[in-house]
C-alpha positions, 0 to 999 in steps of 0.5 A: 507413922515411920517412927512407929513402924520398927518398934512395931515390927520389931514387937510383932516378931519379939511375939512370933519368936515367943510363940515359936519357942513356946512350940519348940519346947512343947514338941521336943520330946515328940521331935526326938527320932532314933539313928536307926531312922536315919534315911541311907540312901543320900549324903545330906549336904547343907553347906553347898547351896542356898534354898531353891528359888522358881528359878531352878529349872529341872524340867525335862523334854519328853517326845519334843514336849518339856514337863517342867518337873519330872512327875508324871500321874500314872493311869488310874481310873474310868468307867465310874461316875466319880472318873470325870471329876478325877480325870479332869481334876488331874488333866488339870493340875497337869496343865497348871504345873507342866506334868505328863499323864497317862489315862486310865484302861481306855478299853471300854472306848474302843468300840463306843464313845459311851464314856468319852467324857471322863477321859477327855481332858485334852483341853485341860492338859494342855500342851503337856504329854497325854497317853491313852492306855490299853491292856497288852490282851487288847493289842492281841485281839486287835492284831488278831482282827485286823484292827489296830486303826481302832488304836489311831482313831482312839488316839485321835478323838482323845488328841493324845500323843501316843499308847501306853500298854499294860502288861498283866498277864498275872493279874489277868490269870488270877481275875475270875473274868480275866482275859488269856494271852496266846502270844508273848507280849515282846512278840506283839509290842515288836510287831506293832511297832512296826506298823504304828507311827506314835509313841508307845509307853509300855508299863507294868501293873504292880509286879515289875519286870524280870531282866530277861524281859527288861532286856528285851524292852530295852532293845525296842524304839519305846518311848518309855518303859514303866516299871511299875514294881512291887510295892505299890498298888498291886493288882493281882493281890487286888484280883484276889481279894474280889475272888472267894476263900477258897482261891485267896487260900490257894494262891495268896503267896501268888502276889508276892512275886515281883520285882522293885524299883531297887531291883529294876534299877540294877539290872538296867545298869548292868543291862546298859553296861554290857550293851550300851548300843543296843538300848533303844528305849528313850525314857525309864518311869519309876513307878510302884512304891514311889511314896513321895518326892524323896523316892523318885529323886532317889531313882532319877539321880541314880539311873544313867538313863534319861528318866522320871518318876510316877506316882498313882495314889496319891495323887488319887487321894486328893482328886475329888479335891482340886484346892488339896489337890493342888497344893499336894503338888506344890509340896511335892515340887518344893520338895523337889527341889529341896532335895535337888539343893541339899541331897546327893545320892549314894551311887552304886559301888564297884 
């Protein structure tokens, strides 16, 4: 038998190498790309490394917790009957790979435990970052009512580690049931801050942020400031669509306004530069238009503040699916690192 065992392996591979070659002829033309294409933003360097093994550790500590890859799944979904299935799909692909998550708008439990199922994905997390999540509209009417406990108590029941807290004063303005916010939310975040003990995230929905209120963020002890910018899903241009003719007509340029993660990143920079000490906020989340690994290495590698990237939809459009699911996230990590071996980002000049 160990005679045979060469030539035949040696004819299974002469039999892989012509079927591979069979293919490469077929796909050539289709294979063919224009220079135009060629993406700008990294220095593609082959010569420097061998490929990435499990050994490659690019985990990241995060509020005396370790992801063990900087992905994080923004909030999404709840108050739906598909909401379980999703959450708990994603609470566990978080537990299996090391990542971090925030929930969906847990709104609808501060008063009930109606829904408490679909959110509930502790023991599927396990050890890793969990966040409830709860619109900027809510802290204010909490403050107002003297019931910021019910934010602990929320906290508690879901055993998160801490708030995330949206701002979306435009998508509230352009939503026929919106709500209206009397204070600014700098104001609110600053006051509360002062009186809670666990981690508040505070994010954005879609639009960004400008650098007047980037500056103000970073000025305050936050775990993290989401970015959320334009170019991912947008919830004002989501708003407007539920809304009739006449009002899509008449505020259709409205959701057009907005920051990118491009931008976002600049003045960070600039802000960290002419304020080094004042610069509170512990982690930047990239986040909106993050389309696949690529972009967020592209930002983590390129901001000097401590950061990590989240992506929201597509890790949705396989949540129903654990299997697909899964293995959209091995790609994505394997990716991950391929770029972590062979790419080196272009930094800002002057």
């Amino acid at each position: 038998m160990g005679n045979n065992t060469g030539p035949q392996l040696k004819e299974e591979a002469d039999n892989q190498a012509s079927s591979r070659k069979e293919d490469h002829i077929d796909l050539a033309f289709k294979s063919a790309v224009a220079v135009t294409q060629a993406d700008a933003r990294f220095y593609y360097e082959p010569m420097l490394k061998g490929h990435p093994d499990d050994t490659l550790d690019i985990s990241l500590g995060f509020l005396n917790k370790r992801m063990q890859y900087p992905i994080w799944v923004s909030s999404m979904t709840g108050g739906t009957e598909k909401a379980k299935r999703i959450n708990h799909n994603l609470g566990r692909i978080c537990g299996e790979f090391g990542l971090g998550m925030g929930l969906g708008s847990c709104r609808q439990l501060l008063y009930e435990d109606k829904r408490i199922e679909e959110f509930d994905i502790r023991d599927q997390m396990k050890d890793q970052p969990l966040f409830v999540n709860l619109g900027i509209a809510q802290i204010e009417e909490l403050t107002e009512g003297k019931a910021l406990d019910r934010i602990d108590e929320l906290i508690s029941k879901l055993r998160a580690d801490g708030l995330i807290i949206h701002i979306n004063p435009l998508q509230e303005w352009l939503q026929p049931e919106g709500d209206r916010i009397k204070t600014s939310p700098f104001n609110l975040i600053s006051k509360l801050l002062e009186v809670v003990d666990y981690p508040v995230i505070v994010k954005e929905v879609g639009q960004g942020f400008g650098p007047e209120s980037l500056r103000k963020l970073m000025q305050l002890p936050l775990a993290a400031v989401d970015l959320a910018g334009f170019g991912g899903t947008n919830f004002s241009k989501l708003e407007l669509l539920r809304s009739d003719e006449i009002k899509l007509n008449a505020y259709k340029d409205v959701f057009n306004l907005g920051h990118s993660c491009e931008q976002m990143l600049e003045w960070i920079e600039q802000i960290k530069r002419k304020n080094p000490s004042g610069i509170k906020c512990e982690k930047i989340i990239f986040s909106g238009g993050i389309r696949n690994f690529l972009d967020g290495y592209y930002f983590i590698k390129k901001c000097s503040h401590p950061s990590f990237y989240a992506q929201a939809s597509s890790f949705l459009k396989y949540a129903l699916d654990y299997e697909a699911l899964r293995r959209h996230v091995i790609l994505q990590i394997e990716g991950l690192k391929m770029a972590h071996a062979f790419l080196d980002v272009k930094t800002y000049e002057g």
